[in-house]
ROGUDO-11590 format. One record per residue: z, x, y of N, C-alpha, C, CB in turn; residue number from 1; residue in three letters. Coordinates in steps of 0.05 Angstrom, whole numbers, plus 5000, padded with zeros to 4 digits. Atoms other than C-alpha are relative to their C-alpha. Glycine has a CB too. Layout:
+------+------+------+------+------+------+------+------+------+------+------+------+-----+---------+
!  npz !  npx !  npy ! capz ! capx ! capy !  cpz !  cpx !  cpy ! cbpz ! cbpx ! cbpy ! num ! residuo !
+------+------+------+------+------+------+------+------+------+------+------+------+-----+---------+
!    Z !    X !    Y !    Z !    X !    Y !    Z !    X !    Y !    Z !    X !    Y ! NUM !     ala !
...
+------+------+------+------+------+------+------+------+------+------+------+------+-----+---------+
//
This chain:
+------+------+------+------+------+------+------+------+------+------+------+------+-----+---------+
!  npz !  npx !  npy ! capz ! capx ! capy !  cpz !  cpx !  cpy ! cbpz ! cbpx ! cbpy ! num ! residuo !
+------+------+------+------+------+------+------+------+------+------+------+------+-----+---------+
! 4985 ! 4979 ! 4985 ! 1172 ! 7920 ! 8559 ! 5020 ! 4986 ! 5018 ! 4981 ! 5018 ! 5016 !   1 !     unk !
! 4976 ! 5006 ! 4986 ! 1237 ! 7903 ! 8594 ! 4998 ! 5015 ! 5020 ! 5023 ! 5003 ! 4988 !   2 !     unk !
! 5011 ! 4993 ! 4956 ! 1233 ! 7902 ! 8676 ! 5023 ! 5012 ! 5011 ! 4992 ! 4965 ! 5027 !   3 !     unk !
! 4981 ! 4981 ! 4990 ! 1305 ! 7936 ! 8683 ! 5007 ! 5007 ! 4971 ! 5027 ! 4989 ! 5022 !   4 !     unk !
! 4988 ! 4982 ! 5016 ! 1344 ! 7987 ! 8641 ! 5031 ! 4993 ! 5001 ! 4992 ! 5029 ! 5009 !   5 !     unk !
! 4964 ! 4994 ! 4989 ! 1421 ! 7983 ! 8636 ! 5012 ! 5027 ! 4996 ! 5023 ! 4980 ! 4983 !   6 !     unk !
! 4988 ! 4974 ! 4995 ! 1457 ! 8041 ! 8654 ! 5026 ! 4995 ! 4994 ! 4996 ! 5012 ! 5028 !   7 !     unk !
! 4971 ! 5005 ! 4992 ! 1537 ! 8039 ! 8633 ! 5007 ! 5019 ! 5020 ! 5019 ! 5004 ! 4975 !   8 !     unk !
! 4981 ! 4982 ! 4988 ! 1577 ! 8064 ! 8686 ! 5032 ! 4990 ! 4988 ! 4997 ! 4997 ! 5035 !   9 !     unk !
! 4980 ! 4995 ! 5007 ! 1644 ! 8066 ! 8658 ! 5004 ! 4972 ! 4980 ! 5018 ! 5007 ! 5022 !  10 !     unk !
! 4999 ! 5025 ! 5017 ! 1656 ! 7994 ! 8635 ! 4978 ! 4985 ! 5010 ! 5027 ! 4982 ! 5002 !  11 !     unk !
! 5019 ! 5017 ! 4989 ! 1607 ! 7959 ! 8680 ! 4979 ! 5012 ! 5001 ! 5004 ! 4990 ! 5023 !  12 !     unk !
! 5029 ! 4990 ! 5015 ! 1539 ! 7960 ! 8666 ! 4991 ! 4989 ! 5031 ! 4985 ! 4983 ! 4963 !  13 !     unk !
! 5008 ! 5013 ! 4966 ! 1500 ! 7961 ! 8731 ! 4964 ! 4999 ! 4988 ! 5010 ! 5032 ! 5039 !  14 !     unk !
! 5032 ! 5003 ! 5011 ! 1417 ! 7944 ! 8719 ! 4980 ! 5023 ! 5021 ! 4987 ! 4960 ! 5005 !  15 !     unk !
! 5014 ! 4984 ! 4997 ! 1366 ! 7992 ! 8741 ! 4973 ! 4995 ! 5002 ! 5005 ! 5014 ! 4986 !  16 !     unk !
! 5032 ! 5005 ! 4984 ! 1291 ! 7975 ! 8774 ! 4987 ! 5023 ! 4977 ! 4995 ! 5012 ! 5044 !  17 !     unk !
! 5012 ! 4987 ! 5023 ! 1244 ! 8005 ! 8711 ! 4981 ! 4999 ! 5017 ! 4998 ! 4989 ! 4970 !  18 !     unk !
! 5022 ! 4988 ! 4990 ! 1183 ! 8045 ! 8740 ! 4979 ! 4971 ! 4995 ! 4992 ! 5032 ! 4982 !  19 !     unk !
! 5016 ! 5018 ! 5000 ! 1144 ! 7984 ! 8711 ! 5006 ! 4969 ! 5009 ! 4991 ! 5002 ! 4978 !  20 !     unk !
! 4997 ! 5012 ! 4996 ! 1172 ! 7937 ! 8749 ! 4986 ! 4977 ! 5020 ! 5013 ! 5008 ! 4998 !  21 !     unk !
! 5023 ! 5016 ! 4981 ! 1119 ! 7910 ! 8796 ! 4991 ! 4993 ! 4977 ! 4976 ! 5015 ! 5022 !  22 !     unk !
! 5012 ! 5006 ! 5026 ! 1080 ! 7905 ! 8735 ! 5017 ! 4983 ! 4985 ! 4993 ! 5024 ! 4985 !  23 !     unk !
! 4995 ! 5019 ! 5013 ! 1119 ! 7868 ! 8703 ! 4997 ! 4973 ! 5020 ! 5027 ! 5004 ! 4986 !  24 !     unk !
! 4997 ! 5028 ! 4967 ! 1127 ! 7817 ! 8769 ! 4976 ! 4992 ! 4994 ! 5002 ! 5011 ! 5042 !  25 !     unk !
! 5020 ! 5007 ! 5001 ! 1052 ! 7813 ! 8772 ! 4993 ! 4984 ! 4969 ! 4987 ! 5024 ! 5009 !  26 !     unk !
! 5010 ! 5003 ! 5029 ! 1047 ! 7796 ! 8698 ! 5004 ! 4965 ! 4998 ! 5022 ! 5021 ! 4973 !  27 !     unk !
! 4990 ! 5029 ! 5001 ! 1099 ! 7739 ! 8708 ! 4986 ! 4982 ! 5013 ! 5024 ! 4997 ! 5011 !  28 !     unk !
! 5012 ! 5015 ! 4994 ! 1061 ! 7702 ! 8752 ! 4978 ! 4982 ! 4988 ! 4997 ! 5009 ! 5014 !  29 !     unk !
! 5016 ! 5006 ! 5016 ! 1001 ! 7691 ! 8704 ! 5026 ! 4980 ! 4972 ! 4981 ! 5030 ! 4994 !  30 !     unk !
! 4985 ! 5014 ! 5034 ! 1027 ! 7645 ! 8645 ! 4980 ! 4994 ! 4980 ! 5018 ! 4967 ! 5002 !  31 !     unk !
! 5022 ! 5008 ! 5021 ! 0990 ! 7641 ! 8581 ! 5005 ! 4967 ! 4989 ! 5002 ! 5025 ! 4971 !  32 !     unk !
! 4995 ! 5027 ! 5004 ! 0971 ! 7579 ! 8571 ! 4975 ! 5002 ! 4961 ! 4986 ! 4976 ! 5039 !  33 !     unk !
! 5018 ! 5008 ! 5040 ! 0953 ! 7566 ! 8481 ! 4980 ! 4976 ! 5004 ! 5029 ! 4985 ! 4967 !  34 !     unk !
! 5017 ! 5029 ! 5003 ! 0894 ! 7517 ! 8479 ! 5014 ! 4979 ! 4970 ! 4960 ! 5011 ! 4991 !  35 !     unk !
! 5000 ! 5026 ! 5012 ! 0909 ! 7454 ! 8434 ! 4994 ! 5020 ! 4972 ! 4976 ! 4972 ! 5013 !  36 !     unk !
! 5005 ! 4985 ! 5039 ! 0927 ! 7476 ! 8357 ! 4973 ! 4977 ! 4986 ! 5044 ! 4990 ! 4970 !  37 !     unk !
! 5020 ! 5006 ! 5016 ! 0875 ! 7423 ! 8340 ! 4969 ! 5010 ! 5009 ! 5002 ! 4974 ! 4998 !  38 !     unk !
! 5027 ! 4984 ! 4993 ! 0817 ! 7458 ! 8385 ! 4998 ! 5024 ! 4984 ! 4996 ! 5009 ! 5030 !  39 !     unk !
! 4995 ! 4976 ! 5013 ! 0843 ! 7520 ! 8355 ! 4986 ! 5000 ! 4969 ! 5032 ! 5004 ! 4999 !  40 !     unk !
! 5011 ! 5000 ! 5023 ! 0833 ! 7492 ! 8287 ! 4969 ! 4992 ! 4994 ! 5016 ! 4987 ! 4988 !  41 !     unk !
! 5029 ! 5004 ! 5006 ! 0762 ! 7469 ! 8303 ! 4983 ! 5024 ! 5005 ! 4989 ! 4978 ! 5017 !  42 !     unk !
! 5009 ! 4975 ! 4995 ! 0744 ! 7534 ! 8333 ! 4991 ! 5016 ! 4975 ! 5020 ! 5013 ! 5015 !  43 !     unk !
! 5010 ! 4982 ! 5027 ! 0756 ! 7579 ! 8280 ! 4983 ! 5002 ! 4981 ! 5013 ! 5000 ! 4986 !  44 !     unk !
! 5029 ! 5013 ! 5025 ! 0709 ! 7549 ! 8216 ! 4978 ! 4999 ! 5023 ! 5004 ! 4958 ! 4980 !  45 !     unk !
! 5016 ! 5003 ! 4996 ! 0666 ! 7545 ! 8274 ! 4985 ! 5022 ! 5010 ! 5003 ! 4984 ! 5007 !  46 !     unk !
! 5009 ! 4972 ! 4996 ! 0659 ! 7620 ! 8290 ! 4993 ! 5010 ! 4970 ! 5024 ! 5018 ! 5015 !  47 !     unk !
! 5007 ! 4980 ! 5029 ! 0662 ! 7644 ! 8219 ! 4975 ! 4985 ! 4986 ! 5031 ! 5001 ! 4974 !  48 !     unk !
! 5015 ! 5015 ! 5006 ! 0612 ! 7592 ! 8197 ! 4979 ! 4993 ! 5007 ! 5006 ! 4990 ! 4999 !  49 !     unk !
! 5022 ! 4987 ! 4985 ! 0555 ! 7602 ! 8246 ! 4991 ! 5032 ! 5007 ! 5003 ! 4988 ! 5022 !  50 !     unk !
! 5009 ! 4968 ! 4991 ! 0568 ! 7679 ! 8246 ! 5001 ! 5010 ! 5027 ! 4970 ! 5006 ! 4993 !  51 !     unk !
! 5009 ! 5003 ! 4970 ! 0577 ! 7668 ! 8321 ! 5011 ! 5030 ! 5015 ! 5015 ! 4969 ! 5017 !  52 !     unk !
! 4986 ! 4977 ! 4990 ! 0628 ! 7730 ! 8331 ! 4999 ! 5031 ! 4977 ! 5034 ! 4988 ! 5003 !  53 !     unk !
! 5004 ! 4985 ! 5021 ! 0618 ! 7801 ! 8293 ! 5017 ! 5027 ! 5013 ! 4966 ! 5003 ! 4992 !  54 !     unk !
! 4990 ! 4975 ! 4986 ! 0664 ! 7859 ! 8300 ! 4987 ! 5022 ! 5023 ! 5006 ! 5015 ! 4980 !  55 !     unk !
! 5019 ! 4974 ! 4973 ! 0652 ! 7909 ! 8366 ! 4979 ! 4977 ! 5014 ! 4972 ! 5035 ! 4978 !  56 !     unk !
! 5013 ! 5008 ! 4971 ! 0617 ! 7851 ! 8401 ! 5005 ! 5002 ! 5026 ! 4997 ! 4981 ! 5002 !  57 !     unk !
! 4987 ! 5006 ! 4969 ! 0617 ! 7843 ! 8472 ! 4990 ! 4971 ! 5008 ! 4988 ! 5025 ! 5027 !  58 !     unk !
! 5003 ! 5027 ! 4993 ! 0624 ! 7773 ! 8499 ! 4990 ! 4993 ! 5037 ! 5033 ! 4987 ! 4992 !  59 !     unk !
! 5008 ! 5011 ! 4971 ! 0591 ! 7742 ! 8569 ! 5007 ! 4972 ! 5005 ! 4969 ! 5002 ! 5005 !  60 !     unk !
! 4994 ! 5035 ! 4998 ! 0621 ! 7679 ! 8583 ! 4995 ! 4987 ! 5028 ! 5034 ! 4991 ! 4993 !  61 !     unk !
! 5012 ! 5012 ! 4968 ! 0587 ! 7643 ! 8642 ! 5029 ! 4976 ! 5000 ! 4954 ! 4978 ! 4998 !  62 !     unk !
! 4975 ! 5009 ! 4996 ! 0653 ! 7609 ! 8668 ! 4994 ! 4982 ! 5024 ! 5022 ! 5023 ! 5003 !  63 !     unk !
! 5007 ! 5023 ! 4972 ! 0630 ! 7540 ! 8719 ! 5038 ! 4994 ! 5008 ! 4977 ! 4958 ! 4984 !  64 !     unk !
! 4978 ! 5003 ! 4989 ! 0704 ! 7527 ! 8723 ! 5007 ! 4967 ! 4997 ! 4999 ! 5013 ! 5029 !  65 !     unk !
! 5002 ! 5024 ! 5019 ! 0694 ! 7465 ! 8680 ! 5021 ! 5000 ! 4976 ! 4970 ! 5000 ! 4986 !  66 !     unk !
! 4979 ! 4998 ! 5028 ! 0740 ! 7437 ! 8622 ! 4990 ! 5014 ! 4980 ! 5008 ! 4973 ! 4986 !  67 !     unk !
! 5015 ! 4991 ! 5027 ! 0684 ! 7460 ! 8566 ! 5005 ! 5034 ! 5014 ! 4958 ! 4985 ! 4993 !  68 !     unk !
! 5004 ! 4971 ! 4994 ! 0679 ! 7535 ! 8599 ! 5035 ! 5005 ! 5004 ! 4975 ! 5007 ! 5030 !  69 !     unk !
! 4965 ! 4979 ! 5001 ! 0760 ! 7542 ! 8613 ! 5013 ! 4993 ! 4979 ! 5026 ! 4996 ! 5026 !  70 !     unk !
! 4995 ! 5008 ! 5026 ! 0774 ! 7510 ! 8543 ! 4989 ! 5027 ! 4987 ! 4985 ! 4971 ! 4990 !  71 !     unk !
! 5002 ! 4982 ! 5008 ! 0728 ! 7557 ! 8510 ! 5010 ! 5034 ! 5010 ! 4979 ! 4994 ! 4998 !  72 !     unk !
! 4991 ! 4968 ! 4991 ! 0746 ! 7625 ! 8549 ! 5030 ! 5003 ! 4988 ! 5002 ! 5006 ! 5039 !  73 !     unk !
! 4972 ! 5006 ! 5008 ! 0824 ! 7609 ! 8531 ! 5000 ! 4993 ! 4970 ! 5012 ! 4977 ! 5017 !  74 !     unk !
! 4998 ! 4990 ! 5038 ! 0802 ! 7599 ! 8456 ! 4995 ! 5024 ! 4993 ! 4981 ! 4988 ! 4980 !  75 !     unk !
! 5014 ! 4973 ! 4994 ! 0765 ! 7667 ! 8462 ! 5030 ! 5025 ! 5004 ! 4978 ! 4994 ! 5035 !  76 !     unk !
! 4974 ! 4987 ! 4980 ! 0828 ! 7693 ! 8496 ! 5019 ! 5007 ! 4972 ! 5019 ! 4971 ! 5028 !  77 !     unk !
! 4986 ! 5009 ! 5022 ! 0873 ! 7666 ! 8437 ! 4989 ! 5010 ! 4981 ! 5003 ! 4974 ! 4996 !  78 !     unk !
! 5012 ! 4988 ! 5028 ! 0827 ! 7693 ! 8376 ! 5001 ! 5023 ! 5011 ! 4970 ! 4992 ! 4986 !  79 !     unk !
! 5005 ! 4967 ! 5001 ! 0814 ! 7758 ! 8410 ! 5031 ! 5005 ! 4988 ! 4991 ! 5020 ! 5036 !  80 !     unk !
! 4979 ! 4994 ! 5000 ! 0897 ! 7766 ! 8398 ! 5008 ! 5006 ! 4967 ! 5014 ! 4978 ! 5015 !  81 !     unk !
! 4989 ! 5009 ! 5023 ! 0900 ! 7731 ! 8328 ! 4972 ! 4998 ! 4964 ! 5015 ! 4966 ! 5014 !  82 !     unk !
! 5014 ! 5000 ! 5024 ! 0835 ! 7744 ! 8288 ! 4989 ! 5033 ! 4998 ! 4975 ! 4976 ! 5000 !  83 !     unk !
! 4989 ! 4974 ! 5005 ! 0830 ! 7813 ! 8249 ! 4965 ! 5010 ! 5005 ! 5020 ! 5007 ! 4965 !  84 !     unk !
! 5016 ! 4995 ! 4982 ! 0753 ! 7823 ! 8283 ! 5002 ! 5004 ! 5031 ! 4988 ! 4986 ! 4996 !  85 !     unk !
! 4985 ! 4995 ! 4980 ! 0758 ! 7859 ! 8350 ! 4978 ! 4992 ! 5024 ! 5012 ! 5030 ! 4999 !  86 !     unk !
! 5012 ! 5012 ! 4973 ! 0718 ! 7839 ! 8415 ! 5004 ! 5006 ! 5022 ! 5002 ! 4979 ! 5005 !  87 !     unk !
! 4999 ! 4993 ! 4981 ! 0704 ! 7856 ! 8481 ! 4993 ! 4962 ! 5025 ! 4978 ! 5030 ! 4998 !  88 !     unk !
! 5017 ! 5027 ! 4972 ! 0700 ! 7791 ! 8541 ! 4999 ! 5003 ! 5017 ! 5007 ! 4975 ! 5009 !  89 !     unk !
! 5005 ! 4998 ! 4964 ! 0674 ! 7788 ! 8604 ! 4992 ! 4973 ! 5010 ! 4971 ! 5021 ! 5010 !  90 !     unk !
! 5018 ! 5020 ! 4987 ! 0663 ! 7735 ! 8649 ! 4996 ! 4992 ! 5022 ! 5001 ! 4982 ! 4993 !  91 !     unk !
! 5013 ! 5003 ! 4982 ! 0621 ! 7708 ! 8695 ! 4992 ! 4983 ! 5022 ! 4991 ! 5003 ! 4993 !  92 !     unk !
! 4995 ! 5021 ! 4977 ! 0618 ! 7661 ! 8753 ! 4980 ! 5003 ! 5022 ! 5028 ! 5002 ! 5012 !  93 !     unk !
! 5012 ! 5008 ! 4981 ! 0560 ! 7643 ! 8804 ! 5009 ! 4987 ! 5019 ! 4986 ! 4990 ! 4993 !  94 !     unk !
! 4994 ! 5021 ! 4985 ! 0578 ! 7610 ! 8866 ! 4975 ! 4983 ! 5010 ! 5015 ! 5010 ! 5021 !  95 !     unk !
! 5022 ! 5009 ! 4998 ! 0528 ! 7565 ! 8875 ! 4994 ! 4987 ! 5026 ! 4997 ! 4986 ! 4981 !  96 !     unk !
! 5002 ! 5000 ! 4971 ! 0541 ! 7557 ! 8950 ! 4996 ! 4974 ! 5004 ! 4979 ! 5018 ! 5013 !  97 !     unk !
! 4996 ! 5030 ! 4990 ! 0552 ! 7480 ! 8955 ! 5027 ! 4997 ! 5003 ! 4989 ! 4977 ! 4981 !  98 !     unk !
! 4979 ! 5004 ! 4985 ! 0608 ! 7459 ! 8997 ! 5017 ! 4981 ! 4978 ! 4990 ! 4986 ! 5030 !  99 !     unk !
! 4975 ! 5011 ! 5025 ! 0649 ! 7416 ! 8940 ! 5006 ! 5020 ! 4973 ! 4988 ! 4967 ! 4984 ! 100 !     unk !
! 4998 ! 4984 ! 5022 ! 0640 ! 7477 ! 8891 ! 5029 ! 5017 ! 5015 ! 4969 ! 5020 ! 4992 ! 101 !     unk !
! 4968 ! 4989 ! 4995 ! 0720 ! 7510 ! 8893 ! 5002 ! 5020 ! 4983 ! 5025 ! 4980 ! 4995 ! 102 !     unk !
! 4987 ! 4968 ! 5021 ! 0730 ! 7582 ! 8868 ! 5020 ! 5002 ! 4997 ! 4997 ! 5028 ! 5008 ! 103 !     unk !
! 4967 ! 4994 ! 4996 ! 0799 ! 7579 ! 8880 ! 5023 ! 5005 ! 4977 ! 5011 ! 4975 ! 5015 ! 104 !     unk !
! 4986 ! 5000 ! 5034 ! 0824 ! 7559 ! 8806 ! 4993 ! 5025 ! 4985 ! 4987 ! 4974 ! 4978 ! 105 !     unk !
! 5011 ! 4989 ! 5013 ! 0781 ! 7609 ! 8783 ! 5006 ! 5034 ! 5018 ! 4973 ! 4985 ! 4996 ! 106 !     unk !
! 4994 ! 4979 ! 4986 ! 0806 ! 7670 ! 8827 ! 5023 ! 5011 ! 4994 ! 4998 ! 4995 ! 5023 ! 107 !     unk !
! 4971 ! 4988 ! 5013 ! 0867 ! 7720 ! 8807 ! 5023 ! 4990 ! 5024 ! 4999 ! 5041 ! 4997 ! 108 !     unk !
! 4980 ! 4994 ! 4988 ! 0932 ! 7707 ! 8841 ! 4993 ! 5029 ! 5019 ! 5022 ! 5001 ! 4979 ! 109 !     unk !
! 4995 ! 4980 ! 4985 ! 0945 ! 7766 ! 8892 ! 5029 ! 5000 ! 5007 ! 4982 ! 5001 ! 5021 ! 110 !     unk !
+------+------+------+------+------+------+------+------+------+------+------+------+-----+---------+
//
């Protein structure tokens, strides 16, 4: 969806603030980041081949805020988009209340 409209006024085209324009703002900030085409390609054979994902699941992904847990959620992320089985994810995060543990990466923009 496009974040202004153009309006001609006579010759000059003046731009126009589209109702979804916060929304789009907020969107920009997030950037999708594609995991690695070769994780990608290990992934796949490795869902269809253990049976691990089945249409209409719902997913729980315990998320430490580790490379293995933000690798997988972001492959997760990426197949829900591009494989023709559909899925629900959620996930999940403990703070485990020790002073070097950092939520911060793991928290939305505002």
């Amino acid at each position: 969806k496009a974040c202004y409209v153009a309006a001609a006024v006579g010759d000059k085209k003046e731009e126009k603030p589209s109702k979804n324009n916060t929304q789009t703002k907020q969107k920009e900030k997030y950037k999708h980041i594609s995991p690695p085409p070769k994780m990608m390609r290990l992934c796949i054979p490795a869902i269809f081949s253990f049976d691990m994902i089945s249409d209409g699941d719902r997913l729980l992904l315990g998320l430490s805020g580790g490379k293995d847990s933000l690798s997988l959620s972001h492959c997760l992320l990426e197949l829900q988009h591009k494989l023709p089985i559909r899925y629900d994810i959620e996930v999940y995060t403990i703070d485990p209340m020790i002073l070097s543990f950092d939520l911060s990466p793991l928290t939305p923009l505002r």
